[in-house]
C-alpha positions in Angstrom: 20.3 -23.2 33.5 20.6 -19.5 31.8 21.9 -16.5 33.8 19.5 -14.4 35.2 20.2 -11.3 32.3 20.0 -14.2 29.1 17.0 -15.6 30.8 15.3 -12.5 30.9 15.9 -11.5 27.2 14.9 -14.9 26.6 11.7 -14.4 28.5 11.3 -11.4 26.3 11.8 -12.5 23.0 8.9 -15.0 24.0 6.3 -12.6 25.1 7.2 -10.6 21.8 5.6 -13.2 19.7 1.5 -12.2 19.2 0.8 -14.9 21.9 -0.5 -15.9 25.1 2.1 -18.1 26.8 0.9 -20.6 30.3 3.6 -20.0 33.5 4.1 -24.1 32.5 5.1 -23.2 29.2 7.4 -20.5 29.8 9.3 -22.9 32.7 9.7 -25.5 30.3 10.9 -23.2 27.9 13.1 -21.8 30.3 14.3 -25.1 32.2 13.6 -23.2 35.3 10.3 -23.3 37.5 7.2 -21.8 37.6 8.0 -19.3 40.4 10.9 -18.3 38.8 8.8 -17.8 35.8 6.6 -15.4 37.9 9.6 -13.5 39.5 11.0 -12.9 36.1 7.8 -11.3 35.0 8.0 -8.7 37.5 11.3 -8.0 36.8 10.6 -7.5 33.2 8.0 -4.9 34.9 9.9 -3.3 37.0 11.8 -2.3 34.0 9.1 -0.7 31.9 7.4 -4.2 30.2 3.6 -4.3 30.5 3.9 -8.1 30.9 -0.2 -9.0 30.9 -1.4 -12.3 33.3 -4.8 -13.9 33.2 -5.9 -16.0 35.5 -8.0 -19.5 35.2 -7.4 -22.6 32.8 -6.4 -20.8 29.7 -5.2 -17.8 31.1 -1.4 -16.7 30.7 0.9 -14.3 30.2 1.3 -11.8 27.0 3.1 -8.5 26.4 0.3 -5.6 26.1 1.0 -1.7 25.1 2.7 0.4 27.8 3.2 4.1 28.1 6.7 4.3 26.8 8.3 2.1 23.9 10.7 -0.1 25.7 13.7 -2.1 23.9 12.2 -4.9 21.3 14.1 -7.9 20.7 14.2 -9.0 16.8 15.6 -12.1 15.8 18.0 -12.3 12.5 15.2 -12.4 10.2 13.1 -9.7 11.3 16.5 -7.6 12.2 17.6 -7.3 8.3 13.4 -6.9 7.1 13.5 -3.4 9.3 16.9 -2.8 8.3 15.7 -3.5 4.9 12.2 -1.2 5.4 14.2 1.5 7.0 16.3 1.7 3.8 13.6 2.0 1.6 11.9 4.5 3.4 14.6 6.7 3.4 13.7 7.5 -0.5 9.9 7.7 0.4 6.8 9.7 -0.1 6.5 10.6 3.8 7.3 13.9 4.8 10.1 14.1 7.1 10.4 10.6 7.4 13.9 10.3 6.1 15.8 12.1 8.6 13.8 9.4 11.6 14.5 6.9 9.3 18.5 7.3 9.2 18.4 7.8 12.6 16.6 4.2 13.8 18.5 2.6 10.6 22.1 4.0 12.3 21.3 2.2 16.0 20.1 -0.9 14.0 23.1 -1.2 12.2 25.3 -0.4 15.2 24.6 -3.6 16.8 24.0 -5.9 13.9 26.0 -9.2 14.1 28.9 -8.9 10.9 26.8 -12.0 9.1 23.7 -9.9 9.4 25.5 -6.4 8.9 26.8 -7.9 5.2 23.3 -9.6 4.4 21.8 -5.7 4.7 25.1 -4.2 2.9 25.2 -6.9 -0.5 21.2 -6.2 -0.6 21.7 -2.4 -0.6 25.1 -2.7 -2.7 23.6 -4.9 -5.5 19.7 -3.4 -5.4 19.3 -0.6 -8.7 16.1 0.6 -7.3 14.2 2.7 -10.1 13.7 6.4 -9.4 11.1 8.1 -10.9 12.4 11.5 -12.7 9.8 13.5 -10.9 9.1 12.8 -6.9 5.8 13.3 -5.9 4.6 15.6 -3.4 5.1 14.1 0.5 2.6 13.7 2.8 3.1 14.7 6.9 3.2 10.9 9.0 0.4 12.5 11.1 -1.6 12.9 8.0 -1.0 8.7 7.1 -1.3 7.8 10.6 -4.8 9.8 11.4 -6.3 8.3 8.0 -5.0 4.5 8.8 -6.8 5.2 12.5 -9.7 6.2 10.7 -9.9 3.3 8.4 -9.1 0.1 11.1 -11.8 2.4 13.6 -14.9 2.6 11.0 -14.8 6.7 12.0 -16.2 8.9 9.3 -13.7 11.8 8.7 -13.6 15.3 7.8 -11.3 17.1 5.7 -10.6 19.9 3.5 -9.5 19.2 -0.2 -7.8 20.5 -2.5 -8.9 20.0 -5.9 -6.6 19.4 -9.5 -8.3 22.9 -10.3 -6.8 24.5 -6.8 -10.3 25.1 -5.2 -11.2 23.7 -1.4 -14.3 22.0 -0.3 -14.3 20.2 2.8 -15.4 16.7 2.2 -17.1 13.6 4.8 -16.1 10.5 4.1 -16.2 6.5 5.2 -12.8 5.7 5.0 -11.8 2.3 3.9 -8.2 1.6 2.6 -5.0 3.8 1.7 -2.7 2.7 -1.3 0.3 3.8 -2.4 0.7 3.9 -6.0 3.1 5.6 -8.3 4.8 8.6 -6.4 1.4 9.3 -4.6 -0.9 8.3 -1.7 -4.4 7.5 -2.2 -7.3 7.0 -0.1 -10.2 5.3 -1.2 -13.4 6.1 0.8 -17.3 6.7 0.1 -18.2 10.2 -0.2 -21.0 11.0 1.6 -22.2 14.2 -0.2 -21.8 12.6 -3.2 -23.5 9.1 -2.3 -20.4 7.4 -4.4 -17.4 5.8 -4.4 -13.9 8.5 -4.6 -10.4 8.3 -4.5 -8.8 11.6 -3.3 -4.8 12.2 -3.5 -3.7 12.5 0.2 -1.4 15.3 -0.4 -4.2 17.1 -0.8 -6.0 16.4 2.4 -6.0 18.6 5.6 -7.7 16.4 8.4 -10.3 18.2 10.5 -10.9 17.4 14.1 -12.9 16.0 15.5 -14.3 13.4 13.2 -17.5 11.9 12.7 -19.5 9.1 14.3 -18.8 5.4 13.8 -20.0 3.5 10.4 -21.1 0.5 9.3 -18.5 -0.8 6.5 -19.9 -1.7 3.3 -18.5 -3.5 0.4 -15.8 -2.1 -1.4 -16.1 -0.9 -4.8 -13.0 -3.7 -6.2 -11.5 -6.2 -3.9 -7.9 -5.6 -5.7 -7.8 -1.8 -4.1 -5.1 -1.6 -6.0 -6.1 -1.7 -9.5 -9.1 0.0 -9.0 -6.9 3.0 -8.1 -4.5 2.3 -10.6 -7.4 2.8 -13.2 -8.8 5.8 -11.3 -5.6 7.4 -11.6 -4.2 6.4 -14.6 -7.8 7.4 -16.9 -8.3 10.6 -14.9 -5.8 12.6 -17.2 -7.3 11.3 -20.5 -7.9 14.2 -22.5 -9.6 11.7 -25.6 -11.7 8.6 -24.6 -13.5 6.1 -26.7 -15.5 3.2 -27.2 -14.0 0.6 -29.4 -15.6 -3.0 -30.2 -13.2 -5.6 -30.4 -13.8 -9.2 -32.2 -11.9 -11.2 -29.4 -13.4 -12.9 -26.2 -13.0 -10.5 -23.3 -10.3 -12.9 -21.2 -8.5 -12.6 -24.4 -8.7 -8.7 -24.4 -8.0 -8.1 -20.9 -4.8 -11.0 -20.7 -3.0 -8.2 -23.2 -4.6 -4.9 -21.9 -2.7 -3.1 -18.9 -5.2 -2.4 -15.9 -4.5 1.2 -16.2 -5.5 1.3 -19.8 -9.1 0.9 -19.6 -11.8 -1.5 -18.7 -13.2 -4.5 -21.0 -16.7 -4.9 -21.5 -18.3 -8.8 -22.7 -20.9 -8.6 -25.0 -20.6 -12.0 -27.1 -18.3 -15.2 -26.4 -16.1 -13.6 -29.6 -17.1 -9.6 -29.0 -16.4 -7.3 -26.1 -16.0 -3.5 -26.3 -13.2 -2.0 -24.3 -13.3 1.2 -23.0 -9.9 3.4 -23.0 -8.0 6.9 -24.1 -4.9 8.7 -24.1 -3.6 11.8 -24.2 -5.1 11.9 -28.5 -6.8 10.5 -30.9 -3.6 9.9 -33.2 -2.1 7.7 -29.8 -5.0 6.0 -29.1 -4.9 5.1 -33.0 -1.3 3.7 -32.3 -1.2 1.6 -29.3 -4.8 -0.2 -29.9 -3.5 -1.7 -33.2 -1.1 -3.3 -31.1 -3.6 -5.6 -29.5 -3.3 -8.0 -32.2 -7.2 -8.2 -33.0 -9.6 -6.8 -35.4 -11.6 -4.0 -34.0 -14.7 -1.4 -35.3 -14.3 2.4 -34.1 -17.2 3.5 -36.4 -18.6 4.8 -33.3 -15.9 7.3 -32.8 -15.3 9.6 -35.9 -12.3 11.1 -34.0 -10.5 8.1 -33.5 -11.4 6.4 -37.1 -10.1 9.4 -38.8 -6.7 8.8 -36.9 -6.7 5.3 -38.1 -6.9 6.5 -41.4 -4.1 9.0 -41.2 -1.9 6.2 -39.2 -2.8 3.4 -41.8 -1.7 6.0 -44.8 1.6 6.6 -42.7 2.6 2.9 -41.8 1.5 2.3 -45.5 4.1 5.0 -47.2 6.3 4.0 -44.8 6.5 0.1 -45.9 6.7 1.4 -49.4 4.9 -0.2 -52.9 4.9 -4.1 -52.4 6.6 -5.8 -55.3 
């Protein structure tokens, strides 16, 4: 039979997993009986756990949400994920999260086992993580967490924000789903004013309190969130956009066209038009011959023109065929 201490973190470690456990199934667990079972629990109380028991046939007991954050138990697994999360986070987008970060990633380490405590080390030690040259603009944890709360509630919210030009409008939204892409934090809600779908940079939002009422969630726009903000972002800075037919089949198109890119329209089983830009004509002019397929950009004087002048290039450049 366990000592009273290792059968309580035992107890513990039980009631941690996102389940309801019987007083049976606990003792046999345990090896001990049901009353000791029941005894344990209100020790476990007595010591700040909000240990939850139902009564009737399928009743039982489950760790609920207290006041305070007592100790949690993690097994080896789930000890180097956090240790692994905390790391990352440390180089994050969230304001003022590295500092907490260190701090919870120092008392994790502190009483890691040496197998686990060299898992974490050769991950960090042998991980090149990819640093962009320019960090983005954090964003305040109370900012995340009131958006997130808004989202998993269904509660409209109000903010103020700032647009790319530097002007303020306050905005009422349905929130739906945050993404983090790039160096930035999106949020991807329906804009009531507006009667449309909008993706607003979270930097750039000041909550207002209180919110708005409840709402009814409606479809969302894309269900990969994640491309569908990719594209948003990614086109929004286009400063020449066109309309080029292409003679391939659209699956063929969009297996060699990036999601950020542009979008690809079906017209025929062999034709499909793709919508795209770039920063000019003359890059548009490059990157779309890369596709590998024929295309028509009659429709866009700008961009044929480009061709022209990249065609005469590539041509002088290969020199007189012999």
């Amino acid at each position: 039979m366990l000592e009273t201490s290792a059968r309580l973190l035992k107890l513990l470690s039980l009631l941690q997993t996102p389940r309801e456990w019987t007083g049976n199934e606990l003792a046999e667990r345990l090896e001990v009986t049901s009353r000791t079972v029941r005894n344990d629990v209100e020790r476990l109380r007595r010591l700040g756990y909000p240990v939850h028991a139902t009564r009737g046939a399928v009743g039982g007991y489950r760790l609920g949400a207290g006041s305070s954050l007592p100790p949690l138990l993690l097994d080896d697994e789930e000890a180097v994920a956090v240790a692994v999360g905390l790391r990352t986070a440390t180089g994050g987008s969230v304001t003022g999260i590295e500092e907490s970060s260190l701090r919870a990633l120092a008392k994790l380490e502190q009483v890691l086992p040496p197998r686990l405590r060299r898992r974490v080390g050769a991950l960090q030690s042998h991980t090149v993580p990819v640093r962009p040259r320019r960090q983005g603009p954090g964003v305040p944890p109370d900012v995340l967490t009131t958006i997130a709360a808004a989202c998993r509630d269904h509660v409209r919210l109000r903010f103020d924000y700032r647009a790319h030009d530097a002007t303020t409008g306050r905005r009422d939204v349905e929130p739906y789903r945050l993404v983090n892409w790039g160096r930035r934090w999106y949020l991807i809600a329906w804009d009531t004013g507006r009667g449309d779908w909008r993706t607003f940079r979270v930097d750039r939002v000041t909550p207002l309190t209180p919110g708005g009422p409840r709402f009814a969630p409606r479809p969302l726009p894309d269900e990969d969130v994640a491309a569908y903000v990719s594209r948003g972002v990614a086109t929004a800075p286009w400063r020449f956009r066109a309309r080029v037919t292409v003679h391939a089949p659209a699956e063929a198109v969009a297996e060699r066209l990036p999601a950020t890119a542009g979008t690809v329209e079906p017209v025929d089983e062999h034709t499909c038009v793709v919508a795209t830009g770039a920063d000019s004509p003359e890059s548009l002019a490059v990157w779309i011959g890369v596709l590998g397929f024929d295309f028509d950009a009659s429709g866009s004087p700008e961009l044929a023109a480009a061709l022209r002048s990249v065609a005469d290039r590539y041509r002088r450049a290969a020199g007189r065929a012999p």
